[in-house]
C-alpha positions, 0 to 999 in steps of 0.5 A: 259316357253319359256326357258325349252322347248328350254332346251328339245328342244335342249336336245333331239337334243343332244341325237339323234346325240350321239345315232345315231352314236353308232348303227350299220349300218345294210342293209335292208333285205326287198328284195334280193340284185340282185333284188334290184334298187339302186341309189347314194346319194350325200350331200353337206354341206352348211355354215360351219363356219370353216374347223376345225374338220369333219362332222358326218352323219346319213342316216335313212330308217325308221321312227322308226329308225329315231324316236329312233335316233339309228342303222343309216341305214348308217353313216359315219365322213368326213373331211371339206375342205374349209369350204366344205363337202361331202359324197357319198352313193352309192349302196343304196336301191331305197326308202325313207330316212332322213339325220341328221349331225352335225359340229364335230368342236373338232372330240370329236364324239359327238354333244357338248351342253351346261349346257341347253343341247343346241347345241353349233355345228352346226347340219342340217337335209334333206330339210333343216327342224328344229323342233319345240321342238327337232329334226325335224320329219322323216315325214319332213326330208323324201325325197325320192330316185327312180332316179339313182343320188340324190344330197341335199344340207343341211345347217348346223345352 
């Protein structure tokens, strides 16, 4: 029983990065641009195994987005230096979001799984939270943006 719930588990993991990277990076129309606060989010990638490749980002701002893992708030791909990465978002809403990556180690766009559908790169989440049977929740990912910098540091596993 053990095995198969890893299988879903992992499966589920798989799906969500390759559905996040196809959606649309759409702004959020919940207020007018000039009377919006924005911040900038910095995210730092810890304990990437090589510099091979690059590192696949998704930035959720909403439950629902995150659940569906589709149309990322904002996404981006950024070369590893190092065994280092980076990606800056600026101008971004004040508001709570969700961070999901993974180690592109081939540059396929894709997060590689085996015949189990378990993950074979390594991939990460905000507040550093894993799931239990999939993909950690929105609710355990969630951090919050109100200040003008935001910096989070995601180990990658």
């Amino acid at each position: 029983m053990l095995l198969g719930t890893r299988v879903i588990r992992s499966a589920c993991i798989a799906a969500m990065f390759t559905a996040a990277m196809v959606g649309l990076n759409l702004p959020s129309l919940a207020e007018p641009e000039a009377t919006r606060s924005t911040g900038s989010l910095h995210i730092e990638v810890s304990g990437l195994r090589s510099s091979q490749g690059s590192v696949v980002f998704a930035l959720y701002d909403s439950a629902e987005r995150y659940k569906k893992h589709t149309r990322a708030f904002r996404s981006s791909s950024q070369v590893i230096t190092n065994q280092s990465c980076v990606w800056q978002v600026d101008d971004l809403p004040h508001g709570d979001y969700a961070v999901m990556l993974y180690h592109d180690e081939n540059n396929n766009r894709k997060l590689d799984s085996n015949f189990f559908h378990v993950p074979q790169e390594p991939y990460g989440f905000s507040n550093n939270k894993r799931g239990l049977f999939g993909p950690a929740s929105f609710g355990d990912t969630k951090f919050s943006l109100k200040e003008s910098l935001k910096v989070l540091v995601i180990e990658v596993n």
